[in-house]
N, C-alpha and C positions, 0 to 999 in steps of 0.2 A: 814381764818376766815369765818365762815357761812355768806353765804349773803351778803358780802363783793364782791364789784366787780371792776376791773380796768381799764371797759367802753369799753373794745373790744368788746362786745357782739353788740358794735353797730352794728358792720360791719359782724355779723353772716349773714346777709340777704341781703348786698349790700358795692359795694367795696367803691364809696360815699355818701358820710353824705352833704346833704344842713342844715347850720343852723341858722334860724331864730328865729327873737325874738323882742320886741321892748327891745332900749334902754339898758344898765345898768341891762341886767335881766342875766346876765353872760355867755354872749353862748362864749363868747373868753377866758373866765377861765375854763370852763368846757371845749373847745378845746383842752386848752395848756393839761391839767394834761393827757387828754386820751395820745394826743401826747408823753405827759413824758413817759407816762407808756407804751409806745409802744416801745419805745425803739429801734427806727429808722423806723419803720415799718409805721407810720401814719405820714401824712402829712397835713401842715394844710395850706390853701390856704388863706391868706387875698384877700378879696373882699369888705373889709368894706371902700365902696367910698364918704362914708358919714363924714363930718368932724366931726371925734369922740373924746371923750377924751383921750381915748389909744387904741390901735392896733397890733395885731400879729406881727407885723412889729415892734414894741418897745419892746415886750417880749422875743420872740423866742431867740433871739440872746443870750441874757442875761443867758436863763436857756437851748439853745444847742438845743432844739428838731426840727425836718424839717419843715421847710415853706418855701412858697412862697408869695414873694412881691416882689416892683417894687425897682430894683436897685439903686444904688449910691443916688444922691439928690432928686430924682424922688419918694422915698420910703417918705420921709418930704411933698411931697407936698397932699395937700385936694382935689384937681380935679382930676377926674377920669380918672386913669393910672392902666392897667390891667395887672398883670404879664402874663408871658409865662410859656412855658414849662409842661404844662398840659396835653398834650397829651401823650409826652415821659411817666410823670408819670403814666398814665392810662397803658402805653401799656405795663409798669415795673412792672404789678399790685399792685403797691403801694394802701393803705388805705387812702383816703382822705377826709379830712374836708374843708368844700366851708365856711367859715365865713364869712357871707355875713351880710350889715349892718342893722339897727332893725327899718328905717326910710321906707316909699314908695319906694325909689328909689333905696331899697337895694337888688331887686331882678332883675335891671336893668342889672347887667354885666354877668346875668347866657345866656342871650342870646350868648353872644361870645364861652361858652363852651359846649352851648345845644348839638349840636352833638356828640361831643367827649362821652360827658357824656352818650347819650341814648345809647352809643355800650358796657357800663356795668350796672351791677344794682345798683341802687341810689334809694337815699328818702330822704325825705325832712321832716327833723325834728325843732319842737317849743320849744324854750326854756325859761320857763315865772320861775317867782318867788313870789308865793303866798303871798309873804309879801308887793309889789308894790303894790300902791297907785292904779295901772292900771289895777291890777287883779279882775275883775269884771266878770260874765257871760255875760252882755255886751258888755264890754271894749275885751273881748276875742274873741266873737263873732264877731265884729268888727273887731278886727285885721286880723282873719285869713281869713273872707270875702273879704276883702282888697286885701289881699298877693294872695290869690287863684285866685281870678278874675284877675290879674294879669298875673299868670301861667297858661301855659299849663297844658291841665289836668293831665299827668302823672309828672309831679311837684309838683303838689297839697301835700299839710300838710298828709303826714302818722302816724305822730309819736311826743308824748309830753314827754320832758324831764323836769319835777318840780326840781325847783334848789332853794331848802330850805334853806337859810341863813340872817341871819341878820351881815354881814361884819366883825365874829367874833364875836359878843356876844350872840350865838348862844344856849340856853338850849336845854336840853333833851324835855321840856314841850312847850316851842319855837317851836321846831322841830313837834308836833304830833299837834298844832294848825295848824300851816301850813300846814300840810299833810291832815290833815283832809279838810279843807277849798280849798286846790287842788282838792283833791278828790271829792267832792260837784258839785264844780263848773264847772268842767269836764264831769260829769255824766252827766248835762243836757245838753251837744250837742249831736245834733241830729247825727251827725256823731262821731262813737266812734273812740278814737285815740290809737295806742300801746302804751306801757310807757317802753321801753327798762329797765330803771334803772330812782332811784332817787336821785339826786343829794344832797349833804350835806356838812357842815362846819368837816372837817375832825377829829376834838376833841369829835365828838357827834355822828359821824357816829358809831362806835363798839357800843356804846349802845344803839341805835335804830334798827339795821342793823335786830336783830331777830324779833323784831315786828312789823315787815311790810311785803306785801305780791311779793315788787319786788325788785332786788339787789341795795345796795347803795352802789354809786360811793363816796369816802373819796375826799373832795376838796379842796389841799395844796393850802394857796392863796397865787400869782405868783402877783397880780395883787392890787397897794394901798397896799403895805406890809409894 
């Protein structure tokens, strides 16, 4: 289907994906589907050490696709337990996704796999939802200020994924408010961001897909179904 796209374009330019976001803006549903559609080929790493309301770690299992998290009882707990075997996948050149959590202290555990990471190419992608309460030119501004002075400069934010949904009741007219209002509000950082593809309520993506100017990813929700 034109314009239609199944989120590997992420990884045209680097073997991982960092993905941040504040909160509930769905960078772990937009994980899981790229993972579905990968079809063993992308892996998706929970790093979300934040006590969240769900995690890679309660999904993956359920709908099969790769990840990693932290074994047996260690996988339940809220305090900061950091899987393994990250490196293996690197050198397997697996496709990985760092789902990292959407608080300050979510970009705390990339220190443990910095190196590993800088011997392939990575970036470090934002994942907001123009429909949040938080999506401001401010609130943005802010956020990515935050994260960045945080990071290392070859961490820093390259890339904005807009994940258009209202949790299912999503219109076609829904959909190009928000798009629009992304679009707006992105235009005025001073630092321009790529936009890989745009994220959507999977019922709505085939008919917007042709009036927009970058691929939309269809987003099955895995996640509060």
């Amino acid at each position: 289907m034109p314009n239609i796209t199944d989120g590997l374009n992420l990884f045209d330019n680097a073997q991982v994906v960092l993905f941040i976001g504040p909160r509930g803006n769905g960078k772990t549903e937009i994980a899981a589907n790229i993972a579905i559609n990968g079809k063993g080929e992308v892996v998706v790493v929970d790093l979300d050490v934040y006590k969240p309301y769900i995690r890679t770690r309660d999904i993956a299992p359920v709908y099969g696709y790769p990840a990693r998290y932290p074994d047996g009882d260690l996988r339940y707990m809220d305090s900061p337990v950091i899987p393994g075997g990250i490196s293996d996948l690197l050198e397997e050149g697996k496709k990985i996704i760092f789902d990292l959590a959407g608080e300050e202290t979510g970009t705390c555990p990339i220190g443990i796999y910095r190196d590993d990471i800088r011997k392939v190419p990575f970036k470090t992608v934002l994942v907001v939802n123009p429909f949040r309460a938080n999506f401001t030119y401010e609130g943005l501004l802010t956020y990515m200020n935050t994260f960045n002075n945080k990071l290392e400069a070859d961490f820093a934010i390259s890339e904005v994924i807009p994940n258009i949904n209202l949790a299912g009741a999503l219109t076609a007219d829904d959909f190009f408010a928000g798009y629009n209002r992304f679009k707006e509000t992105v235009a005025k950082l001073e630092r321009q961001l790529a936009i890989p593809f745009v994220a959507t309520e999977a019922e709505v993506a085939p008919v917007v897909a042709d009036k927009v100017e970058y691929p939309v990813l269809p987003i099955q929700r895995h996640i509060f179904v």
